[in-house]
C-alpha positions in Angstrom: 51.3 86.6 89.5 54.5 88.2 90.2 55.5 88.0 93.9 56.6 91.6 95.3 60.4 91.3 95.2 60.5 90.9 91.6 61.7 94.0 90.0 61.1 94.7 85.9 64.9 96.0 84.6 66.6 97.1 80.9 69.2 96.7 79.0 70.5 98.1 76.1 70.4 95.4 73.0 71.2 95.1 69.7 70.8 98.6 68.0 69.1 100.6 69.7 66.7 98.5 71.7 65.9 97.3 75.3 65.4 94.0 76.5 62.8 93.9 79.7 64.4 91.3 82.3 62.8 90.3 85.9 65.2 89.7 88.4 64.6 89.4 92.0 66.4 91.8 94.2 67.7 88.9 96.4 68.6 87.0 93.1 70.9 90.1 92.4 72.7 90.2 94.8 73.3 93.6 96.9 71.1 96.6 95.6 72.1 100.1 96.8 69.0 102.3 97.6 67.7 104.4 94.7 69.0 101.9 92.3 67.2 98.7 91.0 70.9 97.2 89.5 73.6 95.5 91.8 76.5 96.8 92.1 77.7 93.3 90.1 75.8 93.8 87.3 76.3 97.7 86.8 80.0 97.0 86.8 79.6 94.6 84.8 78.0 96.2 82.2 80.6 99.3 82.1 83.3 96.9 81.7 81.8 94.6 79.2 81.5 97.4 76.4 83.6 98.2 73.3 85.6 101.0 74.5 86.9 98.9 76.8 87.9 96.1 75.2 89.9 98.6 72.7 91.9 100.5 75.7 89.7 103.3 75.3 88.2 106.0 77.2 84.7 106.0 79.3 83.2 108.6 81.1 80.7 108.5 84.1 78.5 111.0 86.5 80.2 110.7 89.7 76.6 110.7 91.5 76.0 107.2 89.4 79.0 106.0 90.8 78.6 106.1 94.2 75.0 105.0 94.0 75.0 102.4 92.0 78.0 100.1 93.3 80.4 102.6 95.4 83.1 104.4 95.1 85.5 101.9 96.8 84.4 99.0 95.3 84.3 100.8 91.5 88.1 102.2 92.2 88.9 98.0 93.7 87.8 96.9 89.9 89.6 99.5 87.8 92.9 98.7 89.9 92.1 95.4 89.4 92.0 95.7 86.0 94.9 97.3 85.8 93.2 100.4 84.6 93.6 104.4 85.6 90.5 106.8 86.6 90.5 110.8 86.8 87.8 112.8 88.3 86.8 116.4 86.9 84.0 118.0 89.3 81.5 115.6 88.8 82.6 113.1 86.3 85.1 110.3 86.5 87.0 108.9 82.7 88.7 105.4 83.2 91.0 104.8 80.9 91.0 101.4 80.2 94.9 100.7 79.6 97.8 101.1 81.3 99.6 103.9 79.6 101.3 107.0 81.0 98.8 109.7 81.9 99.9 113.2 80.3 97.9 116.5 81.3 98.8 118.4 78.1 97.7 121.9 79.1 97.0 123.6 82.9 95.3 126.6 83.5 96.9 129.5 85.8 94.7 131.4 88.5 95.8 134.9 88.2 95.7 136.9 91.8 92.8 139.1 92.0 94.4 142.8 91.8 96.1 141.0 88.4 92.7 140.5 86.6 91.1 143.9 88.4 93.5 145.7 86.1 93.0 143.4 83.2 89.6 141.4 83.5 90.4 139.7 80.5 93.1 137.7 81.8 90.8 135.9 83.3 90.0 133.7 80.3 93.8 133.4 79.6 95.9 130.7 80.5 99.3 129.9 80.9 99.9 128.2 77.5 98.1 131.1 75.5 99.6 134.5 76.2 
């Protein structure tokens, strides 16, 4: 029998498939509410995949963030790591290298008597006229 602290948790394997692990919440270490991963090992496994051992890109919900491990401490490991983060309403891209940052296109809000005249302007940005 299982005592009560003992929590049933997976993780992606292999292709495709999930290992089943047991881990005790105490054995883990801090766990946020509404999550059954510490903040440890959910970092852990973001950092651990391919995209970031290539310098490449990943994406996550901001809401995941924050309860899984925290924004503070996620933003202390991707500056430690020497890596740069963006948000975009409610998801966050680390890009896991060091390289210059370079917003290729911005969009310009047009004053509102501008796009009465023209409501198709709204669509429009700066770059595209």
């Amino acid at each position: 029998m299982k005592p009560a602290n003992w929590q049933p948790m997976s993780f992606p394997h292999g292709r495709g498939g999930k290992v089943l692990l047991t881990i005790s919440r105490e054995a883990s270490g801090m766990v946020k509410p509404g999550s059954s991963l510490s903040p440890d090992i959910w970092m852990r496994d973001i950092f651990a995949c391919k995209a970031v051992q290539n310098g490449g890109v990943v994406r996550r919900k901001l809401r995941d963030i924050e309860r899984h491990a925290g924004m503070e401490a996620f933003l202390a490991e991707v500056r430690a790591r020497g890596f740069q983060a963006v948000q975009n309403r409610e998801q966050v891209i680390i890009f896991c290298n060091s390289a210059p940052i370079r917003r290729l296109m911005q969009h310009r809000r047009f004053p509102a008597r501008e796009t009465a005249k023209n409501p198709a302007r709204i669509f429009k940005c700066i770059n595209c006229r």
